[in-house]
TORLO-76898 format. One line per 5 residues: their letters; for each residue x, y, z of N, C-alpha, C, O, CB. Coordinates in steps of 0.2 Angstrom, whole numbers, padded with zeros to 4 digits. Glycine has a CB too. Layout:
N
A) X:Y:Z:X:Y:Z:X:Y:Z:X:Y:Z:X:Y:Z  ...
// end
This chain:
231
XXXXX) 1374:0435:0282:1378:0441:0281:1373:0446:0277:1371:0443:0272:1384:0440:0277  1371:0453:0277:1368:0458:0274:1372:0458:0267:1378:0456:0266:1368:0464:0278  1368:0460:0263:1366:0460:0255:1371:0466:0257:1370:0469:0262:1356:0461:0250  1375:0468:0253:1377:0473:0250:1371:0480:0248:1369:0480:0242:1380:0471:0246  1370:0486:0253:1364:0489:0250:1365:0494:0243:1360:0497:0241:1361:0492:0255
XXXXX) 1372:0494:0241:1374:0496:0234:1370:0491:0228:1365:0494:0224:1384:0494:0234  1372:0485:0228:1368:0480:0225:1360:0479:0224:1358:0476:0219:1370:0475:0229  1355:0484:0228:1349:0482:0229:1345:0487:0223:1349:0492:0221:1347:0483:0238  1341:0487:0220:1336:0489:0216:1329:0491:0216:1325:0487:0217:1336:0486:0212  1328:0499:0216:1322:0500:0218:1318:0497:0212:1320:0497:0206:1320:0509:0220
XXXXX) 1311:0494:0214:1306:0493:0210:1299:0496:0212:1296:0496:0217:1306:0487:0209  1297:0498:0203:1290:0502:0207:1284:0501:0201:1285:0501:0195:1291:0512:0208  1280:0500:0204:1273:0495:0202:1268:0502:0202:1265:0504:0206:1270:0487:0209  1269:0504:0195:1264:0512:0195:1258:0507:0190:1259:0502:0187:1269:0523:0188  1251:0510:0191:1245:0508:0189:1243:0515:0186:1244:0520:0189:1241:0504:0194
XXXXX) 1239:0514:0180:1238:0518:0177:1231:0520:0174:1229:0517:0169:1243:0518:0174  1227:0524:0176:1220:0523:0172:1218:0529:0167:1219:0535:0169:1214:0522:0177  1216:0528:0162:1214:0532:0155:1209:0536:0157:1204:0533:0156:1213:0528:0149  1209:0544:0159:1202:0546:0158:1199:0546:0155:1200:0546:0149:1200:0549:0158  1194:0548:0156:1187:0548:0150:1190:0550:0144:1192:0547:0139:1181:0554:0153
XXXXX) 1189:0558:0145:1190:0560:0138:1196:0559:0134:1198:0563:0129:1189:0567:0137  1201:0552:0136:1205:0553:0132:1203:0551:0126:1205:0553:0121:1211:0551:0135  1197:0543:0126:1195:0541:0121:1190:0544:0116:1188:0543:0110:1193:0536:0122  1188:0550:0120:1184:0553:0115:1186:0560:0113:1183:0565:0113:1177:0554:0117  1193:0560:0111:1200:0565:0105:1198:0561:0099:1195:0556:0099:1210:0564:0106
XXXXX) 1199:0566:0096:1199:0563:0088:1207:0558:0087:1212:0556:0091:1200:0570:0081  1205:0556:0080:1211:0549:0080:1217:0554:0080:1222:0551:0083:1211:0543:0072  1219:0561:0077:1223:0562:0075:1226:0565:0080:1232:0565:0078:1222:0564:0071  1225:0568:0085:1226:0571:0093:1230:0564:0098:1235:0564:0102:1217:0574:0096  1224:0557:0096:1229:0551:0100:1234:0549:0098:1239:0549:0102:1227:0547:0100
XXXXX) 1232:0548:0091:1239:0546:0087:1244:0550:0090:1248:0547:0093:1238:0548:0080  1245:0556:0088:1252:0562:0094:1252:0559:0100:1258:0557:0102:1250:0572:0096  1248:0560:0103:1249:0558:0112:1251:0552:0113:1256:0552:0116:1243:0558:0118  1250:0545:0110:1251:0540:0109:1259:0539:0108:1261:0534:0111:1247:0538:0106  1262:0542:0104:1269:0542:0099:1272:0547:0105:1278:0546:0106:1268:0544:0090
XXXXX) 1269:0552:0107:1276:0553:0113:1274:0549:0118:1279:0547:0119:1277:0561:0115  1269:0547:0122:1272:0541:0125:1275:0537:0125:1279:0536:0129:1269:0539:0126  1276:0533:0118:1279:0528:0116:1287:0528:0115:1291:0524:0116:1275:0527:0111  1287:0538:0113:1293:0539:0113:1297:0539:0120:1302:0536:0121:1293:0545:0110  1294:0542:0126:1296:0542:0132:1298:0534:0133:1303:0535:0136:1290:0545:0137
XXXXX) 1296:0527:0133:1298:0524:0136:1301:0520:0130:1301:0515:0132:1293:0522:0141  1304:0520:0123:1308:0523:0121:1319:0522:0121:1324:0519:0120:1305:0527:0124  1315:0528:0124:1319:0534:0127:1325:0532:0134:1331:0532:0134:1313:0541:0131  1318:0528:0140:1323:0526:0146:1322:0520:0144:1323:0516:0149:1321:0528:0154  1321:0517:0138:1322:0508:0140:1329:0506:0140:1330:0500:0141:1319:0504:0134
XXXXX) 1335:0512:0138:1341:0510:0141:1343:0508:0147:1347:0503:0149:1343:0515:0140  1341:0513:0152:1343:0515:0157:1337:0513:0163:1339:0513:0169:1345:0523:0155  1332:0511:0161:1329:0508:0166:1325:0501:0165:1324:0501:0159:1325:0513:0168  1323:0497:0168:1321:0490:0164:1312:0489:0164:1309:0488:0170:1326:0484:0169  1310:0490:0160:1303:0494:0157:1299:0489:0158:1300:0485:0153:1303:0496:0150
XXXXX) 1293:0485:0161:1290:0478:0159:1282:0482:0159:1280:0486:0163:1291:0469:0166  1279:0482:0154:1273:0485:0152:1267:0480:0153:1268:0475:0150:1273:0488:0145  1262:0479:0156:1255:0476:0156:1251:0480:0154:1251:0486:0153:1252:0473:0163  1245:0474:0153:1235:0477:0152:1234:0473:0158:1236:0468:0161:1227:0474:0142  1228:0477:0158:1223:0477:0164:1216:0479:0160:1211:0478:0163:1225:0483:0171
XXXXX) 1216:0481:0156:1210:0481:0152:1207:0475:0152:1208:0471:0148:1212:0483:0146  1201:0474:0157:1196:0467:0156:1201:0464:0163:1201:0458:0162:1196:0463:0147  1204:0466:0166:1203:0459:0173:1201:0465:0179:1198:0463:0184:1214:0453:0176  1203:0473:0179:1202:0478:0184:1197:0482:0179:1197:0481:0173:1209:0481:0188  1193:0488:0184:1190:0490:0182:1192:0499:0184:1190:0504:0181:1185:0486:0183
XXXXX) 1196:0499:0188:1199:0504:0192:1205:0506:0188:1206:0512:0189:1201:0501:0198  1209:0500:0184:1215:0503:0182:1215:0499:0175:1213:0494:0174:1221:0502:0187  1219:0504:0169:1221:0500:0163:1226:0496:0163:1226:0490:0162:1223:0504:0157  1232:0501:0163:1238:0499:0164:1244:0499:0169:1245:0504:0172:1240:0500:0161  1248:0493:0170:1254:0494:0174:1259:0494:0170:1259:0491:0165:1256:0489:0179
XXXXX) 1266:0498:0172:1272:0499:0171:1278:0495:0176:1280:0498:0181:1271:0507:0171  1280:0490:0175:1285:0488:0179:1291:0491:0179:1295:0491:0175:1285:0482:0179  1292:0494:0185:1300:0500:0184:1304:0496:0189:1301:0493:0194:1300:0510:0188  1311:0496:0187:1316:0493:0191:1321:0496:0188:1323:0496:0182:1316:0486:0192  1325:0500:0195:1333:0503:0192:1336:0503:0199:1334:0501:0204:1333:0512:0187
XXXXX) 1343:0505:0198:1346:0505:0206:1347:0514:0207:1351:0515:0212:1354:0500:0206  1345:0518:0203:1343:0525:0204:1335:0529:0205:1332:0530:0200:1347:0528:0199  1333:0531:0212:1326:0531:0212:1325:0539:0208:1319:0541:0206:1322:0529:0220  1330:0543:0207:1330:0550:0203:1328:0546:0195:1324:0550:0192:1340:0554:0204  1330:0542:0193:1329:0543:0187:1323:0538:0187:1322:0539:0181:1336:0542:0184
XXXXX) 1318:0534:0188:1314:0534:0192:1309:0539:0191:1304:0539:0188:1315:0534:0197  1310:0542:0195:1306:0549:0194:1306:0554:0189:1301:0558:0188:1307:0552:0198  1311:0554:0186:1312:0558:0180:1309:0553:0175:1310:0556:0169:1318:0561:0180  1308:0546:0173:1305:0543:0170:1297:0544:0171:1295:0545:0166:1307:0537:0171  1294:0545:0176:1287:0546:0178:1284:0551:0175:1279:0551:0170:1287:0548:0185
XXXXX) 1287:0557:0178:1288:0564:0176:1286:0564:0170:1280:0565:0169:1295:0567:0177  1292:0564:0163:1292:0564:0157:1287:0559:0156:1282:0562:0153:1300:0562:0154  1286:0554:0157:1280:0549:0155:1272:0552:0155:1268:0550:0151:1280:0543:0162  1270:0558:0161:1265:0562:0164:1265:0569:0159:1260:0572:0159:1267:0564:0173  1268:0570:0156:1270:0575:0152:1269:0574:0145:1267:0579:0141:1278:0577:0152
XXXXX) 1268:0567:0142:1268:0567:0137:1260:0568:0133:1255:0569:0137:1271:0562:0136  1259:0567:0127:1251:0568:0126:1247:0565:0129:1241:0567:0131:1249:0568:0121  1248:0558:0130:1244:0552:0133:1244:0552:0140:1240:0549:0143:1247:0546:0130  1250:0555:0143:1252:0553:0150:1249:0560:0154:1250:0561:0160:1262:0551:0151  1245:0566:0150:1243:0571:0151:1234:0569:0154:1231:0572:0158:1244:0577:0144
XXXXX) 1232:0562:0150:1225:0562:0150:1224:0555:0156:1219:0552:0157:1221:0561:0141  1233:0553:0160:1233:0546:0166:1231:0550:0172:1233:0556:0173:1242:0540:0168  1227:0545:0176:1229:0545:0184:1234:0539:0185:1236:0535:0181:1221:0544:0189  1236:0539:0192:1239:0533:0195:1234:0532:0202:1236:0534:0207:1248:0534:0197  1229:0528:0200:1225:0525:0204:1230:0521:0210:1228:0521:0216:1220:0520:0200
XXXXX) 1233:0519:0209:1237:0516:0213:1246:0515:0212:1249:0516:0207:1233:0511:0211  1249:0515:0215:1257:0515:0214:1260:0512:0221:1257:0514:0226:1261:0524:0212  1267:0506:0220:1269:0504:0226:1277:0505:0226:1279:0502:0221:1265:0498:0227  1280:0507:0230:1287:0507:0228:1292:0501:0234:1291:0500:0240:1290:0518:0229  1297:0498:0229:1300:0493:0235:1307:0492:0235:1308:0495:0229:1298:0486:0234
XXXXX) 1314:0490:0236:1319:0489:0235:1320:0482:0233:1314:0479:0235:1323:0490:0239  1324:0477:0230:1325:0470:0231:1329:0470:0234:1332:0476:0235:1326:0465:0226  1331:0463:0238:1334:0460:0244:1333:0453:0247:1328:0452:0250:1333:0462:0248  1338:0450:0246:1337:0443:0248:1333:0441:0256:1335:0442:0262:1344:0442:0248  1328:0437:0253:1325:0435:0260:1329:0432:0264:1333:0427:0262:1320:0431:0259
XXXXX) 1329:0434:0272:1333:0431:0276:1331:0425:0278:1335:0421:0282:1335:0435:0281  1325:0423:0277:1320:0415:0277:1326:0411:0275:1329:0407:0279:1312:0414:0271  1327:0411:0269:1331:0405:0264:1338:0403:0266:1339:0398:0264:1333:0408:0257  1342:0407:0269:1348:0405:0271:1352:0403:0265:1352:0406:0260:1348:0401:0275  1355:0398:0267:1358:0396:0262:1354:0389:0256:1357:0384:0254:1365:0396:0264
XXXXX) 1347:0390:0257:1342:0385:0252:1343:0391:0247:1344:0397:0248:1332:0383:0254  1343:0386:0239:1342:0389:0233:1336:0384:0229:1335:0378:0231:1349:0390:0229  1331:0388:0224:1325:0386:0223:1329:0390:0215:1324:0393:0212:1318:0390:0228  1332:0390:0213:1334:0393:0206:1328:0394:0199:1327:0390:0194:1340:0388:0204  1325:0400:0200:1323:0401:0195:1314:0404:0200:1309:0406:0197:1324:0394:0189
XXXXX) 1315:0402:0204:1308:0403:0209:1307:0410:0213:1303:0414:0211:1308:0398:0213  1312:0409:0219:1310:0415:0225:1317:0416:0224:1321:0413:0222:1306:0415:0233  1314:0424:0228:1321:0427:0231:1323:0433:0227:1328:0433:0225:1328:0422:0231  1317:0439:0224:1321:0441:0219:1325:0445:0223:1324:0448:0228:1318:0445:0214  1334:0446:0219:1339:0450:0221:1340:0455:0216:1344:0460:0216:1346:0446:0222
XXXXX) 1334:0453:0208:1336:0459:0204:1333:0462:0199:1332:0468:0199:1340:0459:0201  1331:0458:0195:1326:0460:0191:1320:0457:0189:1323:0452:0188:1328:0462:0187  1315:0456:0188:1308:0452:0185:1311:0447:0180:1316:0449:0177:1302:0458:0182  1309:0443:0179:1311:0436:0173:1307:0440:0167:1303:0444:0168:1307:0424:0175  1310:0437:0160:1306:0440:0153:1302:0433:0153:1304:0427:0154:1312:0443:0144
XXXXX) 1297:0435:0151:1294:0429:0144:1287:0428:0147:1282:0428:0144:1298:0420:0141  1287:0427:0154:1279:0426:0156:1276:0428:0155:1277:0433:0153:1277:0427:0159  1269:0426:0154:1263:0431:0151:1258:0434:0156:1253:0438:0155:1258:0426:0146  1260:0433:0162:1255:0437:0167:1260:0438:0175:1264:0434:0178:1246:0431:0169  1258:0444:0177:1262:0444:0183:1256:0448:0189:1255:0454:0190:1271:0450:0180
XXXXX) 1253:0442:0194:1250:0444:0199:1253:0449:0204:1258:0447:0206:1249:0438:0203  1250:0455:0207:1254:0459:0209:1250:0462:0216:1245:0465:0215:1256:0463:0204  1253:0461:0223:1249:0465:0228:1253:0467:0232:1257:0464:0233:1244:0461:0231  1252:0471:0235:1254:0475:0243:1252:0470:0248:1246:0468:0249:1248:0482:0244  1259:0469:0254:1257:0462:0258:1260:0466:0265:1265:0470:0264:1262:0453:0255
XXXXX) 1256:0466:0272:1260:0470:0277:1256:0465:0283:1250:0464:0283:1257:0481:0278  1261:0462:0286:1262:0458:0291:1259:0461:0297:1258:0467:0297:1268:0458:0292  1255:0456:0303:1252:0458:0311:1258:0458:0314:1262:0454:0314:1246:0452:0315  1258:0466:0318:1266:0466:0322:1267:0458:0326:1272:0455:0326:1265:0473:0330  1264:0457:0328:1263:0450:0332:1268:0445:0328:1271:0442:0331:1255:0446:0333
XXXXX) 1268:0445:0323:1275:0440:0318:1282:0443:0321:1286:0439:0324:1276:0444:0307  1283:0448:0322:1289:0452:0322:1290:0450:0329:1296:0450:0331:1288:0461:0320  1286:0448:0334:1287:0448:0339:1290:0441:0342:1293:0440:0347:1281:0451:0342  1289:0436:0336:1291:0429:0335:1299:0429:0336:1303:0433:0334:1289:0427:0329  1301:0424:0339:1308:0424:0338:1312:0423:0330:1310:0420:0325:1310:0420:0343
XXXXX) 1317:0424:0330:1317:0423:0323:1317:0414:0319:1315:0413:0314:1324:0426:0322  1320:0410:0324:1321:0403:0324:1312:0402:0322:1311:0402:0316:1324:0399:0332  1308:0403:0326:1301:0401:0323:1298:0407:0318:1293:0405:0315:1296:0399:0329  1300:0410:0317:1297:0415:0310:1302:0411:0303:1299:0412:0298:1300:0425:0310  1307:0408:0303:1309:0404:0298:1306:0397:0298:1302:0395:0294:1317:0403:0299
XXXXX) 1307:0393:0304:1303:0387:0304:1296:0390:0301:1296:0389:0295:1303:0384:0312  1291:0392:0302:1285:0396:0297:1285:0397:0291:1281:0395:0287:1284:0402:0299  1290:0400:0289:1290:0401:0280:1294:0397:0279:1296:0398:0273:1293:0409:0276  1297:0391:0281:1299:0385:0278:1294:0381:0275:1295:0378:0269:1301:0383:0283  1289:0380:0279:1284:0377:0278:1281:0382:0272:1282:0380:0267:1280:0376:0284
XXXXX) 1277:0387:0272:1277:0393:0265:1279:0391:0259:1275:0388:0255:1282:0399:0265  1288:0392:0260:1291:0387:0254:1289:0381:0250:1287:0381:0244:1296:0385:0256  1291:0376:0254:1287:0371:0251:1280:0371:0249:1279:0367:0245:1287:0367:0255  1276:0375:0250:1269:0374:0247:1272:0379:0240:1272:0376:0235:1262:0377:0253  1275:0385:0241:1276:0386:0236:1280:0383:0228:1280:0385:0222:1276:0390:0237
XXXXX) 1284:0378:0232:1289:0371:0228:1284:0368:0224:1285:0367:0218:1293:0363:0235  1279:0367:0226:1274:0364:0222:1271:0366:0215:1267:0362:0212:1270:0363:0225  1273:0373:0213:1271:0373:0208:1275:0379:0205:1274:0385:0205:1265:0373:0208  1283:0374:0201:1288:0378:0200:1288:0383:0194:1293:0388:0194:1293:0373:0200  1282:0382:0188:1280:0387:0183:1280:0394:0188:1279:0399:0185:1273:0385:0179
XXXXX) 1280:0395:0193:1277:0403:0196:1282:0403:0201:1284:0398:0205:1269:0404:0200  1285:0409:0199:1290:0415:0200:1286:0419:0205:1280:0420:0204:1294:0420:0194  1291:0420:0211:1290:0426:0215:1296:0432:0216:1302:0432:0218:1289:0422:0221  1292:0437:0214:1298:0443:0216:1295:0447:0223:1289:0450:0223:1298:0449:0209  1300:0447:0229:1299:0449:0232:1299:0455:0235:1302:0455:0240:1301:0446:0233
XXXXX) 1298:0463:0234:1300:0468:0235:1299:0470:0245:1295:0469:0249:1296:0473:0229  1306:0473:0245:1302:0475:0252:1304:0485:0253:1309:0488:0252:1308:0469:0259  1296:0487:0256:1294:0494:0257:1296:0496:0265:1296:0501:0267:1285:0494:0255  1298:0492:0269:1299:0495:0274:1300:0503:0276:1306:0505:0275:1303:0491:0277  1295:0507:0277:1300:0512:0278:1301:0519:0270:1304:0524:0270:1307:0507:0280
XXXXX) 1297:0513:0266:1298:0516:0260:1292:0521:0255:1291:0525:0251:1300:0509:0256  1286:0515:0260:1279:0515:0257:1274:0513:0262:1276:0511:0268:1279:0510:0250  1268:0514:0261:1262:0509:0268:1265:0504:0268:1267:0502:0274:1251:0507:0266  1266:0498:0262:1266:0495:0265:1273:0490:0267:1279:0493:0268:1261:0493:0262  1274:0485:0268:1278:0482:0271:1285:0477:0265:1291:0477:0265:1273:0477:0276
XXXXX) 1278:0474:0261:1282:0470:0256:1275:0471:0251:1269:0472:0252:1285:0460:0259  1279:0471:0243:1276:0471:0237:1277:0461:0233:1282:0458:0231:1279:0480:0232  1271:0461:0232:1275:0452:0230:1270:0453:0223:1264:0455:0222:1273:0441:0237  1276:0450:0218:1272:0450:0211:1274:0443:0209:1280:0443:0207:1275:0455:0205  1271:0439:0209:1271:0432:0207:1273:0434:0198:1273:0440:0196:1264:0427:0209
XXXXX) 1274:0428:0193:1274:0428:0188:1273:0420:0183:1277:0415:0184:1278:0432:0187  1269:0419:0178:1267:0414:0178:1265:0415:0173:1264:0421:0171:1265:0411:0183  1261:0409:0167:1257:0407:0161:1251:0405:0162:1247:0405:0157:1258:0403:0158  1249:0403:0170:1241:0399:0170:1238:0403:0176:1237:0400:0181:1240:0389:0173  1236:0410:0173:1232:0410:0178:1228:0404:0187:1229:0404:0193:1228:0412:0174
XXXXX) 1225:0401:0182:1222:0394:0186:1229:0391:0192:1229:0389:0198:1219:0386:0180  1232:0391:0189:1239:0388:0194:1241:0393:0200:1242:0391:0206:1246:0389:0189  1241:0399:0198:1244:0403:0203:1237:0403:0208:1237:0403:0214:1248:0411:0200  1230:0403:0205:1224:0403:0210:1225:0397:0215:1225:0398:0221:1215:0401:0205  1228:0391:0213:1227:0384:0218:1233:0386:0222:1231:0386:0228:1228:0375:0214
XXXXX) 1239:0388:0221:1243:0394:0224:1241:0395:0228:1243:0391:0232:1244:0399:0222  1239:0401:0230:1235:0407:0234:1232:0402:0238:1233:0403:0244:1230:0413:0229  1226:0396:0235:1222:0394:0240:1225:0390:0245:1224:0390:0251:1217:0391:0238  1229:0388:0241:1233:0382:0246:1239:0383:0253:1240:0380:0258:1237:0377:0240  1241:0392:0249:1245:0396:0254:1241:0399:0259:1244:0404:0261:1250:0400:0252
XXXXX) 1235:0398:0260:1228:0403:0263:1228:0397:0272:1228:0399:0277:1218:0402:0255  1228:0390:0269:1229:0386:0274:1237:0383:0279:1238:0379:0283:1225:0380:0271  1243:0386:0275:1249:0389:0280:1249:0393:0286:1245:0398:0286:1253:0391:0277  1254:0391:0291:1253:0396:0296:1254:0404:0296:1252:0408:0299:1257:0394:0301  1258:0404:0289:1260:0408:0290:1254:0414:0287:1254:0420:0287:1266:0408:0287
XXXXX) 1250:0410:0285:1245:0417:0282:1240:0417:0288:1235:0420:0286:1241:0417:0274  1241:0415:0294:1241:0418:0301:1241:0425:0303:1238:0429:0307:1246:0414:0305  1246:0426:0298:1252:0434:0305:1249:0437:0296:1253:0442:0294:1266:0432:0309  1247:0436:0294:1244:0444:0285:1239:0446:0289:1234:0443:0292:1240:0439:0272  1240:0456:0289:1237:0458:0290:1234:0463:0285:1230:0467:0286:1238:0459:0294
XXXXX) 1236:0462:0279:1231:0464:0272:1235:0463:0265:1239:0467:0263:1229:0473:0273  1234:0459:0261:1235:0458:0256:1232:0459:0250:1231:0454:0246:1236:0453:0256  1228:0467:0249:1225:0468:0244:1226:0477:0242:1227:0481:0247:1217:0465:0244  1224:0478:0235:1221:0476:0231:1227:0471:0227:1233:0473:0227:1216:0481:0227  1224:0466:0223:1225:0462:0220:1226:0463:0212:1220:0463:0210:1222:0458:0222
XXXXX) 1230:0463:0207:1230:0464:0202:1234:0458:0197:1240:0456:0197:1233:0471:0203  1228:0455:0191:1230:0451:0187:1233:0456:0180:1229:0460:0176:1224:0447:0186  1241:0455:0179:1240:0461:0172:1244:0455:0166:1248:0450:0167:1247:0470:0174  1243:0456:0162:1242:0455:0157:1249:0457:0153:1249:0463:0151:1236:0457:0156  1254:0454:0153:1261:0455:0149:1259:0458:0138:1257:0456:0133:1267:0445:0151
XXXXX) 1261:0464:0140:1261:0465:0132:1267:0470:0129:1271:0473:0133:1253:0470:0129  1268:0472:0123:1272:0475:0122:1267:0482:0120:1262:0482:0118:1278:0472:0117  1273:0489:0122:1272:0495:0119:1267:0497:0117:1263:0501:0120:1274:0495:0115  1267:0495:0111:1262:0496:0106:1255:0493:0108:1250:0496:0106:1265:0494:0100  1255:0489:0110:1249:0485:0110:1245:0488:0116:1239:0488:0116:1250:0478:0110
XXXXX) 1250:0491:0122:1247:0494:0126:1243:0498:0126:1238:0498:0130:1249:0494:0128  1245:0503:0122:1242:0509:0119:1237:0507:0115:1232:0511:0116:1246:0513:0116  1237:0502:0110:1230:0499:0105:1223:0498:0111:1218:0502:0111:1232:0489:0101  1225:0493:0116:1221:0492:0121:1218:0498:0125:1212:0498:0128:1224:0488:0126  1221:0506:0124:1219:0510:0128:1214:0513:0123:1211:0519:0124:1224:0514:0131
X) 1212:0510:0117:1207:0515:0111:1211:0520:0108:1208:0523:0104:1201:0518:0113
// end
């Protein structure tokens, strides 16, 4: 039976890079743009659910990501908006930005992995790193019947059973964004989620991936610290 689409939650994976001159303001000019940034998110940490990374030192393209997840994509955007407005958010680009709903995978049926796949809502707290990429399927999957596109990510599954510290959140863009599905794993060892990746590289199902990059390791921090890291 279909998810209720009342129930579902847009999530959006904005990436964010510091221009040049923002580090060469004096301290006292950052200091302000820094503190209304800080104020802006704040502000919506009520009303929208806020997860902040660095990327300072694993990309070179981007500082920071902002993990957004709400079930209003207006307010979303008026989080952005106000975010882009502030002193600090005057000197970001968004090198990158991916927008998704959650939704229960129709793979699973009625299998539960509790605490693993399937996000229906929001990202888990406490991890310290959350792997994050843009994933869009070879029409030729789609063309599968559905019996063997399950028998396929059955097998997926299991490989990913093996290593139950890493969460997967599933977002899906159909329709929304380029691409198809956004997947942000989340985990403590880096090295773990790598044997991960390699080991799902030799399933069938990464047969039918027709592009799974770019790839982003971010770095879970709070607030404040994110801003320290930007100089």
């Amino acid at each position: 039976m279909e998810e209720d689409a009342g129930k579902r939650k847009f999530m959006r994976y904005a990436f964010f890079k510091a221009a040049r001159e923002w580090r060469s303001l004096d301290s006292e000019s950052k200091r302000k743009g820094a503190e209304e940034f800080l104020g802006v998110l704040e502000r919506y940490s009520g009303s929208v659910d806020l997860r902040c990374y660095s990327l300072v030192g694993t990309r070179g393209d981007v500082d920071f990501m902002i993990w957004i997840v709400s079930d209003d994509l207006a307010r979303v955007q008026g989080f952005v908006s106000d975010l882009l407005a502030s002193g600090l958010g005057k000197h970001l680009e968004t090198p990158y930005s991916f927008l998704a709903m959650t939704r229960r995978s129709k793979y699973i049926g009625s299998h539960k992995h509790p605490g693993q796949e399937g996000s229906e809502d929001a990202p888990a707290r406490g991890a310290k790193y959350a792997f994050v990429y843009p994933l869009v399927k070879k029409r030729e999957w789609y063309s599968l019947p559905f019996a063997e596109r399950q028998r396929i990510m059955a097998e997926h599954f299991r490989v990913g059973h093996k290593y139950p510290s890493i969460k997967i959140n599933t977002g899906y863009s159909f329709g929304l964004d380029d691409q198809e599905f956004v997947l942000a794993f989340e985990g403590d060892d880096p090295g773990e989620f790598l044997d991960l990746v390699e080991e799902l590289r030799t399933s069938e199902a990464s047969r039918y991936t027709e592009r799974e990059t770019p790839i982003f390791t971010c770095a879970a921090v709070d607030r404040r610290e994110l801003v320290r890291l930007l100089g």
